[in-house]
N, C-alpha and C positions, 0 to 999 in steps of 0.2 A: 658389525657382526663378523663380515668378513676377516677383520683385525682382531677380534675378540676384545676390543674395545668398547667399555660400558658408556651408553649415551643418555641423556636425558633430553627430555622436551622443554623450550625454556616457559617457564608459567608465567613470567610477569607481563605479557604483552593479552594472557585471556582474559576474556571476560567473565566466563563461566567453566569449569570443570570438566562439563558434558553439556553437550549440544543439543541434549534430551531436556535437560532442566529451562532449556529457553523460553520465556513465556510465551503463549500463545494467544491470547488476547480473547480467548472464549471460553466459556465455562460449560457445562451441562450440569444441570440443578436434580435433584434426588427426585423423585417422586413424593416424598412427604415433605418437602420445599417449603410449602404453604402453612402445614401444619407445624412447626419448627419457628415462620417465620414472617406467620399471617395477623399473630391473636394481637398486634398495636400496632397494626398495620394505616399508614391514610395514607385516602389517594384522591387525587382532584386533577381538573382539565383545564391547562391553559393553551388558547392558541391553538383548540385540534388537537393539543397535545397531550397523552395522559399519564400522570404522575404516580408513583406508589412511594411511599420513606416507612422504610422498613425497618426490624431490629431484629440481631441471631448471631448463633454463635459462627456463621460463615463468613458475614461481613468482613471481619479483621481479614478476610483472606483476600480480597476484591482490589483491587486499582481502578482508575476513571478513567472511564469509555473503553469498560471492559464489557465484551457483548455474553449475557445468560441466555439458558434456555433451557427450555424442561422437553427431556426424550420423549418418545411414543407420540399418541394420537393430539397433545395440544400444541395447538400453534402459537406460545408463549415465548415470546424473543425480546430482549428488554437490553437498555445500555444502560451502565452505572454511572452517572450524572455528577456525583459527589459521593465521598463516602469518610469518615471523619474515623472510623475505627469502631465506634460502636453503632451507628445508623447510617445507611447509605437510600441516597433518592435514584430512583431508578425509574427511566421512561421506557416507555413501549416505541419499538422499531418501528418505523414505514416499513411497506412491504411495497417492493420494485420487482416483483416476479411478475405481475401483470401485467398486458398491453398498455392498460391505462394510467400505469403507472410506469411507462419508459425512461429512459434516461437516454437520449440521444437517440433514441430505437431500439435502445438494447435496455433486454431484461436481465433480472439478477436467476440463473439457474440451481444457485440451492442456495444455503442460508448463509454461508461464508462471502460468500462476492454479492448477498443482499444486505450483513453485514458493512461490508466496503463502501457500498451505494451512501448508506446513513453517518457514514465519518467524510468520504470524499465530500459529498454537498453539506455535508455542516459548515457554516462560517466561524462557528467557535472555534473550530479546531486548525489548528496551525500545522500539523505537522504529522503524517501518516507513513506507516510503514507497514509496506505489504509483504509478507514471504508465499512463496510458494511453488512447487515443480513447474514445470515448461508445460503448456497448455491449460493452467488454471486462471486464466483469464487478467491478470495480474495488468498488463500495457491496455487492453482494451477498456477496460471497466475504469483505470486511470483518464483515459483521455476520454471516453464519455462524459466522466462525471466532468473533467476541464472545458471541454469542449459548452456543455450544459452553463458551467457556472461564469463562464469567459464571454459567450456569446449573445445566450437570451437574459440570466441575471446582470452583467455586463460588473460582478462582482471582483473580476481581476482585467489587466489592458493586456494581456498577451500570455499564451503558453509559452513555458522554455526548457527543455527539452536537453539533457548530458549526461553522459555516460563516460567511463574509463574504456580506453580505446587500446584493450588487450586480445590481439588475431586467438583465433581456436588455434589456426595451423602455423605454417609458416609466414612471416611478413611478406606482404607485396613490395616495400619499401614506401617513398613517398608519395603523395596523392597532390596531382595540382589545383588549381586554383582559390576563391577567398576560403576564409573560415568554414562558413555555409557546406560549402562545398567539397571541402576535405574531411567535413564530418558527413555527408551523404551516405556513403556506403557502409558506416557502423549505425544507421537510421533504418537498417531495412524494418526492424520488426518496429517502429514509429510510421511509416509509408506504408504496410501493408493495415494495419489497425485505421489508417486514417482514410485509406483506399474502400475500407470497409463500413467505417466512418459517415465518408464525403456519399456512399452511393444508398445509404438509407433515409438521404436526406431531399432525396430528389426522383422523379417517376420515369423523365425522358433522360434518354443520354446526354442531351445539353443540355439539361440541367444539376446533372450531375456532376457532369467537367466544370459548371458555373459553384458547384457547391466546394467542389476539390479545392477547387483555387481560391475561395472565400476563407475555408480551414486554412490552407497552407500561409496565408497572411496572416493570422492569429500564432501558428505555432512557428518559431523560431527554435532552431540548433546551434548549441554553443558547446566549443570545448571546453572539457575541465581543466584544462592547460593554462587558461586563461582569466581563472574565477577569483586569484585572490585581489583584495584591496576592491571588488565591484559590491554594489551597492542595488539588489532589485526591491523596487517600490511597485505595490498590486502585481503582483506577480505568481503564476500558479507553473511551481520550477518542481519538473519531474526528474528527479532524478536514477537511471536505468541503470538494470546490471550492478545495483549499489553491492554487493556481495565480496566484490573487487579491489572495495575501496579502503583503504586504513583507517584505524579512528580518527590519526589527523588528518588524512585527508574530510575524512567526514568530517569534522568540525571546522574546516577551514569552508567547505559550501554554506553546512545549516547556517554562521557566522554571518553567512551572507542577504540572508533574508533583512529586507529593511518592511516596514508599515506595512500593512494590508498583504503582505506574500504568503503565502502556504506551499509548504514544501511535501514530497510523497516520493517515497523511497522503497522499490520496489527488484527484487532480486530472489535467487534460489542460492544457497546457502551449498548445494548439492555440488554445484555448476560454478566455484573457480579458479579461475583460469592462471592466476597468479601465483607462480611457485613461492612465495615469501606470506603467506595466508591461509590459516585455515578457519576451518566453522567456526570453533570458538576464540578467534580472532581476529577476525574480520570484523570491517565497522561498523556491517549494518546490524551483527549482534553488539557491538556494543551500544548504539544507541536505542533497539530494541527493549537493551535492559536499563538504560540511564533513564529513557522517556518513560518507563510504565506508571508512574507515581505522578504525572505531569497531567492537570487537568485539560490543557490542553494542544495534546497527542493522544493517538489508538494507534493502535497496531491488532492486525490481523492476519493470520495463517491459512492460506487458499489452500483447500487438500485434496477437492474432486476436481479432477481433469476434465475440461469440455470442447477439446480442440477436436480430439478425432479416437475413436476405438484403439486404430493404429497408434499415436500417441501417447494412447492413455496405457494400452499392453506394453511400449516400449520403455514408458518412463518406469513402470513397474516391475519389468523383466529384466532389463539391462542394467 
């Protein structure tokens, strides 16, 4: 502008136009929902579980393990199971909002992160990604559900735990010792979650510190530096700050998933730090939008803050 030189944005690296059009992985259903899309309706229970296969003209509009639900006074929450273009089977949610329905000790505070609770402990699902602001619960409600499916299911042999290792401020420069260890200090928000973690799992302070140190053996820290050409088997690989990442890079991690691994990709879109990135291209919206169509992926958009009032006035003021 300065130059009075005309500049353009370059398109070929987005994914999407507008950062508005990004799917979100939840619906709200009309109020006459039923009426629309009830009259050949079945529905039967396997397993506890209960099923409805539906037909309407909404359908065509749907993806798998896209989370519905109907506004106001009913409590009707359902994932899309399949959906073929003209009939889609749709289950009823678990509900993790009550004690007796914990997940590590932690409940789901609204419907988005009770949402999350029902794709993270799915074994169907391979492959989740979370967006959402800073204090919607996004790292905690990840390593619950890990922590849950790693320890008492004993469904994966270890958490693993990587982020792109981009300062807010300026560089400290290098950090000594192993791998482990030179990723410590971009772990804080994985150490406080597991700090939070490790002490709902135990009554007296030593057993508390016995509980810390049982997590801290299960979850493992690895640089992203170091990911190509690796191969994880049963492996539950969280991927942090994914916001950050390229699409090749991003495709050079998911690649990496070998048998029984499940991957969970979790970042704010708002929040990066990388001058060579923006919302609509960055690679956690491109995989956002590659996985919608994939039976098994979900993706979810955390939208209420639960961290603190302060938090919650900051992220929305600033």
């Amino acid at each position: 502008a300065a130059l009075e030189l005309c500049a353009e944005d370059y398109h070929s690296d987005q994914t999407l136009e507008d950062i508005d059009l990004l799917y979100s992985g939840a619906t709200a259903l009309d109020q006459d929902f039923w009426d629309t899309h009830g009259k050949k309706m079945e529905s039967w229970q396997e397993l506890d579980r209960t099923f409805y296969k539906l037909k309407g003209p909404l359908i065509s509009e749907w993806h798998p393990n896209q989370y519905l639900y109907l506004d106001g006074d009913s409590n009707f929450e359902a994932i899309v199971r399949s959906c073929d273009g003209k009939s889609a089977t749709l289950e009823l949610a678990r509900d993790y909002r009550t004690a007796h329905h914990n997940v590590w000790g932690i409940t789901a505070k609204n419907r988005e992160q009770n949402f999350a609770f029902n794709v993270l402990l799915d074994p169907e699902i391979d492959f989740v990604t979370l967006l959402g602001t800073a204090g919607t619960g996004k790292t905690l409600l990840t390593l619950a559900a890990g922590l849950t499916m790693t320890m008492e299911h004993k469904a994966y042999h270890e958490i693993l735990m990587t982020r792109e290792t981009i300062p807010v401020g300026e560089d400290i420069g290098f950090l000594p010792g192993t791998e482990e260890e030179k990723m410590a200090p971009w772990m804080g928000a994985l150490m406080d979650n597991l700090e939070l973690l490790g002490s709902r799992s135990g009554h007296t302070e030593w057993e508390q510190d016995a509980s810390s140190n049982l997590l801290m053996n299960r979850v493992k820290i690895r640089s992203l530096n170091f990911m190509r050409g690796r191969t994880f088997l049963n492996r539950y690989l969280i991927i942090d700050e994914a916001q950050n990442l390229t699409p090749k890079q991003m495709k050079t991690l998911i690649t990496r998933a070998g048998p029984g691994t499940k991957i969970i990709c979790i970042g704010n879109l708002a929040q990066i730090d990388t001058p060579y990135l923006t919302a609509t291209t960055s690679g956690l919206t491109y995989v956002v939008d590659r996985f919608k169509s994939w039976p098994h992926g979900a993706h979810i958009t955390l939208k209420r803050g639960e961290r603190s009032r302060l938090a919650d006035y900051a992220s929305d003021i600033l």
